[in-house]
C-alpha positions as CSV (number, residue, x, y, z in Angstrom):
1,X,129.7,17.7,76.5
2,X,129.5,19.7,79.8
3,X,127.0,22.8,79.6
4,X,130.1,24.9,80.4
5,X,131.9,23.9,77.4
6,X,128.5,24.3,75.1
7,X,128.4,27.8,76.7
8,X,132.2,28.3,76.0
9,X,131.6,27.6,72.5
10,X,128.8,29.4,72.0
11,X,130.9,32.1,73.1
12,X,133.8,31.7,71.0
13,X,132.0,31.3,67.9
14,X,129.7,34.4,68.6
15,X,133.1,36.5,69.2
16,X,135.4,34.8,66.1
17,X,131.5,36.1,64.1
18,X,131.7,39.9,65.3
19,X,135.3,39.9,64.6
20,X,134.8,38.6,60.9
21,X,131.7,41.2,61.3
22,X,133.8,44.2,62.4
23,X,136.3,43.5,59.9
24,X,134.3,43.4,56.7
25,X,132.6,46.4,57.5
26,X,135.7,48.5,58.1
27,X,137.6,47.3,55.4
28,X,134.6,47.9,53.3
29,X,134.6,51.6,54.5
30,X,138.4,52.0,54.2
31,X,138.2,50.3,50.5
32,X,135.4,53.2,49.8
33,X,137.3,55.8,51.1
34,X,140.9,55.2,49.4
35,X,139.1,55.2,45.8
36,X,137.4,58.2,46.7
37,X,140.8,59.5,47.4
38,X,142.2,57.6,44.0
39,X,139.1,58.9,42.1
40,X,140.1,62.6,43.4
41,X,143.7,62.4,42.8
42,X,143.3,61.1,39.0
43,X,140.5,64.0,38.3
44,X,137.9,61.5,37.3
45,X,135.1,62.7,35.6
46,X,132.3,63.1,38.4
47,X,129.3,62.6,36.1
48,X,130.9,59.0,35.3
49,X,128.4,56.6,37.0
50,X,130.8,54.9,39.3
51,X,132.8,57.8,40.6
52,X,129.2,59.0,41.6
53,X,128.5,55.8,43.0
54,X,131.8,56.3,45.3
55,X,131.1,59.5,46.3
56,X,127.6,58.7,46.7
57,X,128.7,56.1,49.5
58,X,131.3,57.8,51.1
59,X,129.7,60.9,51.6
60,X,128.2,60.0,54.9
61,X,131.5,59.2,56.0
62,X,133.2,61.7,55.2
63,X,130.5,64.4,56.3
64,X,132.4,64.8,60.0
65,X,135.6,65.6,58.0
66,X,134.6,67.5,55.3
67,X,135.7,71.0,56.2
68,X,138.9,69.9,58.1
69,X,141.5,71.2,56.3
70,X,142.1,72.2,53.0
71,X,141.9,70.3,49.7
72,X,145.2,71.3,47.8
73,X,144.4,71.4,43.8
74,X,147.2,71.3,41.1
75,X,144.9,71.6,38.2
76,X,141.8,69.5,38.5
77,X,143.5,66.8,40.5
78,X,143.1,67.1,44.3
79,X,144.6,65.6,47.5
80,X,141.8,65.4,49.9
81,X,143.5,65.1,52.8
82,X,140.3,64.6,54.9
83,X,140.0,61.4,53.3
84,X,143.0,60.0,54.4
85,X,141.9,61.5,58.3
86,X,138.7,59.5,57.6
87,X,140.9,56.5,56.3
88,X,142.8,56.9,59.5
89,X,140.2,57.6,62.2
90,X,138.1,54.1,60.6
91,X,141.2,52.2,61.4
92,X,141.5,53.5,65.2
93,X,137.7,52.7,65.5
94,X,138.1,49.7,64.0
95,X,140.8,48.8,66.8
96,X,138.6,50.0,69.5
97,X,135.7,47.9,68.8
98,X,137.8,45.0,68.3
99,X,139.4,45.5,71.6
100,X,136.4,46.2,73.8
101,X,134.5,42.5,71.7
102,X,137.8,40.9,72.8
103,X,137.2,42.4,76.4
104,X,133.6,41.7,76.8
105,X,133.7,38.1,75.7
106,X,137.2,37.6,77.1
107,X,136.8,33.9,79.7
108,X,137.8,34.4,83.4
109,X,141.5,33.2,84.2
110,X,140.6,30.1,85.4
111,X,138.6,29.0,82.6
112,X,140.9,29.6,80.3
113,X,143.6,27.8,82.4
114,X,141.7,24.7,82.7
115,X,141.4,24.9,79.0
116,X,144.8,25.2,78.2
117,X,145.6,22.2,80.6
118,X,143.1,20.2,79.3
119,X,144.5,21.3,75.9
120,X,148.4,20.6,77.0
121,X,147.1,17.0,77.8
122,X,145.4,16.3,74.8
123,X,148.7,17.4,72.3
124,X,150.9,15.3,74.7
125,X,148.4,12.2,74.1
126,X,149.0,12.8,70.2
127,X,152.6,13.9,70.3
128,X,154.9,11.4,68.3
129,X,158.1,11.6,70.3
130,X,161.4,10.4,68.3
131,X,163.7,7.5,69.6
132,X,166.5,8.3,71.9
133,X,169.3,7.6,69.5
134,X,167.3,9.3,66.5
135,X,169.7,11.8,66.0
136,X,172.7,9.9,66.7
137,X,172.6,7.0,64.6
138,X,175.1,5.4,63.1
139,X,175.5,4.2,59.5
């Protein structure tokens, strides 16, 4: 194998990893944040050991948004909108980063059209083409 091609999959393989990277940790956050939200709309008791664990986690995340806008209460239950900003605003980031990891390790065109030639020949080599009367045969 050409040193090009160890390169190129080098590459690949360190992109497909921050990707699967970038991925768990945003969905992590996002999982955090929407039962924070749950836990707040249901009134769960905060001295329960997991709701603080939830809020304990998510406080750092949702320390830019915390005064945003205001919590509406109807009882003890509350919509905290700001977690749903936070919710959103992780999900833009989240698309950001993957955008500029997609940009950074993207291969120059004609890399990746020699690859896809090279690919095209290699499915034509294994393609299993049908007869010419396949379709039209008679009983």
């Amino acid at each position: 194998m050409s040193t090009y091609k160890t390169f190129s999959l080098l590459v690949n393989w360190l992109r497909l990893k921050l990707v699967q990277l970038t991925w768990l940790a945003f969905g992590v956050a996002e999982g955090l944040l929407g039962l924070r939200f749950a836990l707040k709309l249901m009134d769960a008791n905060p001295d329960n050991v997991f709701a603080q664990l939830i809020y304990g986690a998510t406080r750092q995340l949702m320390a830019p948004f915390n005064d945003l806008t205001v919590t509406p209460r109807v009882g003890g239950m509350a919509v905290e909108v700001n977690a749903l900003i936070a919710m959103a605003v992780g999900a833009l980031a989240a698309a950001a980063l993957l955008h500029v990891v997609a940009f950074v390790f993207s291969q120059p065109a004609p890399a990746r059209r020699v690859e896809q030639q090279q690919h095209q020949k290699i499915m034509e080599r294994h393609i299993v083409r049908a007869p010419p009367n396949w379709f039209n045969k008679q009983p």
